[in-house]
N, C-alpha and C positions, 0 to 999 in steps of 0.2 A: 546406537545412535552415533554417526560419524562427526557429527559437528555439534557446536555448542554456541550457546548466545554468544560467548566470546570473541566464536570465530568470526558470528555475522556481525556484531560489531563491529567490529576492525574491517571489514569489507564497508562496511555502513558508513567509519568514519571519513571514505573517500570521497562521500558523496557531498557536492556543494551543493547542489541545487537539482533540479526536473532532467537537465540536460546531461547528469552522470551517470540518469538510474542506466541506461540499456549496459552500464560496464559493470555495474552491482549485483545486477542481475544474473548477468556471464558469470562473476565471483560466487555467489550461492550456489546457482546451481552445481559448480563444482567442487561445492560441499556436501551436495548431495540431497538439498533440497528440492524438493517436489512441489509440493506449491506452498503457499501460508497465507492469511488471513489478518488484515488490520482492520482494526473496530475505533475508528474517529473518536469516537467518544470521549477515551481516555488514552488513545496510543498504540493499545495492546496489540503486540501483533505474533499469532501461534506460526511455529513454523512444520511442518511436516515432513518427513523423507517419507520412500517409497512403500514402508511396511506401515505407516500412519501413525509412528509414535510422533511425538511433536514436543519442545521448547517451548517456552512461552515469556517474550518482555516481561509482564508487568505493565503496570500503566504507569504512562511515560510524560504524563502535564496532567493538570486540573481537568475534570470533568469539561465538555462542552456540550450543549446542549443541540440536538440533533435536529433541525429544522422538520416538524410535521409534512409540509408541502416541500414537494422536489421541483426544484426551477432547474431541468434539465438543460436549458440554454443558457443563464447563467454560470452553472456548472463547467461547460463544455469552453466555455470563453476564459473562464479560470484554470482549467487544466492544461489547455494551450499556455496560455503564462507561462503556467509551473514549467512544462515541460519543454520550453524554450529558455530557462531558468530564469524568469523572472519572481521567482516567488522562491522565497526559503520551504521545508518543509511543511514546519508548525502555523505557517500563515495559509498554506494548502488545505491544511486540514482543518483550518478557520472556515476555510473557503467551502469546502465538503459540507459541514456541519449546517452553515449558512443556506447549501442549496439543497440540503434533504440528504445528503450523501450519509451513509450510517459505514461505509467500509468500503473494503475491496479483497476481493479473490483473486490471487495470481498464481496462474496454471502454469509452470512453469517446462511443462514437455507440449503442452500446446500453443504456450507462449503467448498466452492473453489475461489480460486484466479484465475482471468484473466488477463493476462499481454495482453497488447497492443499496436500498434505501430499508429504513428502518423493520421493513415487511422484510428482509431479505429478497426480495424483489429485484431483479437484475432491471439497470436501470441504461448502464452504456458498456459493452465490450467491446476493448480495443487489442488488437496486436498489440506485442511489444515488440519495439525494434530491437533485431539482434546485432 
């Protein structure tokens, strides 16, 4: 394993809002991350490189309770915010929790985000900008 929580920390702590991830991004992956997986619920987020061992947060706030119904268009009006940085992280994932969002998958050699709801159910994939 080339990296460590540590690393992606210190990559993480650069991040102020929606509008730093595409440079967070660029910094993992040249740690060697492959994609990883955040679970709204509690934070958790596993990281992977290319032979599929993985690191893993911990949960990172209180439990939030995961909206049964997904209000996709809700959702999509919220992530806009975020990713214009209007929205801190942990208010993001308020927002997730609120619209049915249970996590997301980011591919990081395909370079898209999976959002998903409690089924695992892919619910919106987007590009990431590079």
């Amino acid at each position: 394993m080339k990296f460590t929580i540590g690393d992606i920390t210190a990559a993480h702590q650069k991040v102020k809002s929606g509008a730093d991830f595409p440079q967070y991004i660029q910094a993992i992956k040249s740690l060697g991350v492959a994609h990883y997986t955040t679970y709204v619920s509690d934070g958790n987020t596993a990281y992977f490189n290319r032979d599929h061992q993985s690191v893993h947060t911990g949960s990172k706030y209180d439990t939030l309770i995961i909206s049964e119904k997904t209000n996709l268009d809700h959702f999509k009006t919220r992530l806009k915010l975020h990713q214009q940085g209007g929205t801190d992280y942990h208010t993001f994932c308020n927002d997730c929790a609120e619209s049915g969002i249970a996590g997301w998958v980011m591919n990081l050699a395909a370079m898209t985000c999976a959002y998903f709801d409690k089924d695992r159910k892919e619910i919106l994939v987007e590009q990431i900008p590079e």
